[in-house]
Each structure stands twice: as C-alpha cells, then as structure tokens.
C-alpha angles and dihedrals in degrees: 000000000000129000081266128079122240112241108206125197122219130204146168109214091166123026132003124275126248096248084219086067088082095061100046100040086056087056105054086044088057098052100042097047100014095193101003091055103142118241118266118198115192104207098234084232095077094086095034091115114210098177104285089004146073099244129333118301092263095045092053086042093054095047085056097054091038081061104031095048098041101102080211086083144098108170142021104211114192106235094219139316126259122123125308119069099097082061084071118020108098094047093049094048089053088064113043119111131213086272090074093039083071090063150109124230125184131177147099139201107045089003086075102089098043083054099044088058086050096056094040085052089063096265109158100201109051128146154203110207153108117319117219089255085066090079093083099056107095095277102025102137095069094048087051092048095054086049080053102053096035093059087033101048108348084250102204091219089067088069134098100257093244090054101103108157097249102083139061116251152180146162138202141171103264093237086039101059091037091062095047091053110103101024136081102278093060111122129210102251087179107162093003131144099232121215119199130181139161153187149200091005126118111246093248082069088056112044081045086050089045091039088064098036103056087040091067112103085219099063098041089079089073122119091229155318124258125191122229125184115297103193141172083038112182116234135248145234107238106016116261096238086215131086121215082265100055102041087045081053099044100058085026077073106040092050093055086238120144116252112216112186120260136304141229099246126097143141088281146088088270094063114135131219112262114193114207118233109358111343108239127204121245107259 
C-alpha cells in the first residue's frame, strides 16, 4: 500500500444495510492496518428504506454515481446483496466519467448484475467478493478482510486459489448471471474461467438456471465452468435425485463447455475474490 490511505466508497444499490456494519467494518479495518486503515465512508444512503430497497431507484443510482464519480476516492464497495441493482444499472453506466473508470469495484450476489455492466462497459478492476454486510455472518471478519486487502494491496491470499494472474475470470451468482443473459448488461465472458455459485434456491432452480445459461451461444465460448458452493438449498418433492455437481456437470456436457472442477466462493463467510477479466496487481 502506498503512504496514502485508500479511501473506499460504500453503497447499497440493492437492499438496505444493517446500521451495526459500521461499527464492525471499522473495526476490521483497525485491527488489520492500524494507521494506515484505510477510510471508509457509509453513503448515507445504505440505510434510506423504499419498500424492498434501499432508497428509491433514483436515490441508489445517484449514491453510486456520488462515489463512483468522486475522484477522492479509491473504491466503491457494495454494502450488501439482496435484490435491486439491475433496476439501476444501465442508467447508472451511461453516466459514469473517467474518474470511475480509475476504481475499484467489489460484490457479489445482487451486485452481479451492476458489475457485469461495468466490465462490459470497458471497467478494469472489477470483483467478485464479500460485501460489508458480510461482517456479521459467523466469520465475517475474515470475508470482510479479504474485501479489505483485495481493494488496499491486491493481497494475493484474498484470491480464489485458481486465480493466477494469467487467465481471464468471473464469477456470478447462477440465477444472477441467468437473468442478465439476453439484456443489455450481459458481458462477453469469451475465454473466461467462469465461476458460479447459489443460495436458498431448490435444485430444480438450479438445473433449469444452468440449463439457460450454458445454452446461451455467448457463454459457450468460456473456457470453462467451474462450481462454487451452492448452499441453503430448499428441498424438493420428490426428491431431485442430482446434486449441484452433477447437474453442473450434466448441461456442462450437453453444452460442449469444459468443466473445470469447483471453486472456493460461496454465500458465506469463505467466499474468495474473484477478479474479472486478468487479475492485476496494485501499482
């Protein structure tokens, strides 16, 4: 890290933000950097409620922009998951400067679709990681910590262990990434090792997610699939008779995409960084 301090941006596109984060992020951030913590500035628009969101769609658009247009700052870190950021997404990408375009961005969940139209729009430093929310899961210090270094020093041990630098990745949430095919904020993921995870859905939901998105002609150009944890999942009845392997591997099959083994991310407090596109180190 350099003799400045990071100053790191955080937003809540989707869902509102648990007010006790603050606390405990600080904290993390304390004990990890001591002085050289970098500053963490809450929008004050992560705990505004609209119904499901945190704020109306014009008043989350507008903290993203106020951080991600702010040349102060170093980071835009998402404030949790949940569901709302494709409401705002492509309004918010047409108006972005050059002063964005120098950030860095880190989520994942919800926050999939908001970083997918970043890294089609052309965004270099773009992640898949744990949101601040994420410090109050068992464990979370350490998630939010590798959040933390990733944004900080680009601390290699904060990536997913496949993650080397010399090919291209991403990751996405498996009913994430099936919603956004087809519409504007779908990115060419051509020769990319692509990452999937899940949570809280019935494995039906997921065979018929992973049925669509391998079935898409743009993401059969991958160089692979690789399987995170899919965890929490509902059950069925009767029961599906297939585990997440098995059914990855299943339309992995049929599509003709490479299946590549699994991979350390997950909706839980083990999730890994995964950089889209080549991970490059902080200068």
């Amino acid at each position: 890290m350099s003799g400045e301090r990071v100053k790191i941006g955080v937003v809540a596109p989707a869902s509102r933000m648990s007010p006790e984060v603050v606390d405990e992020v600080l904290a993390v951030a304390e004990r990890r950097y001591g002085e050289r913590a970098p500053e963490i500035v809450f929008h004050p628009q992560c705990f505004a409620s609209h119904g499901h969101f945190a704020g109306d769609d014009d008043t989350r658009a507008q903290a993203f922009l106020d951080v991600a247009n702010d040349e102060s700052y170093d980071a835009l870190w998402f404030a949790r998951g949940g569901y709302g950021s494709c409401r705002v997404a492509e309004a918010v990408v047409g108006r972005l400067t050059a002063a964005a375009r120098r950030k860095s961005y880190v989520g994942y969940s919800d926050a999939g679709a908001m970083l997918a139209a970043l890294y089609r729009a052309g965004f270099g430093a773009v992640a898949h990681g744990p949101v601040a929310q994420d410090v109050l899961r068992e464990g979370g210090d350490a998630a939010v910590g590798r959040s933390l270094a990733w944004m900080v020093e680009r601390a290699p041990e904060a990536l997913e262990p496949t993650v080397n630098g010399t090919r291209k990745t991403a990751a996405f949430n498996i009913t994430i990434l099936s919603q956004l095919l087809g519409t504007p904020l779908q990115p060419d993921l051509s020769g990319h090792v692509l990452m999937l995870e899940e949570v809280s859905e019935a494995m039906y939901r997921i065979d018929r997610a992973l049925f669509h998105i391998t079935s898409n002609a743009e993401v059969r150009r991958v160089a692979g699939i690789m399987l995170g944890r899919c965890s929490d999942i509902t059950p069925n009845d009767p029961d599906f008779g297939m585990d997440e392997e098995e059914v990855a591997r299943h339309w992995c099959r049929k599509s003709g995409i490479p299946w590549l083994g699994r991979a350390d991310i997950g909706h839980d407090a083990d999730n890994k960084i995964v950089p889209f596109g080549v991970s490059i180190p902080r200068r």
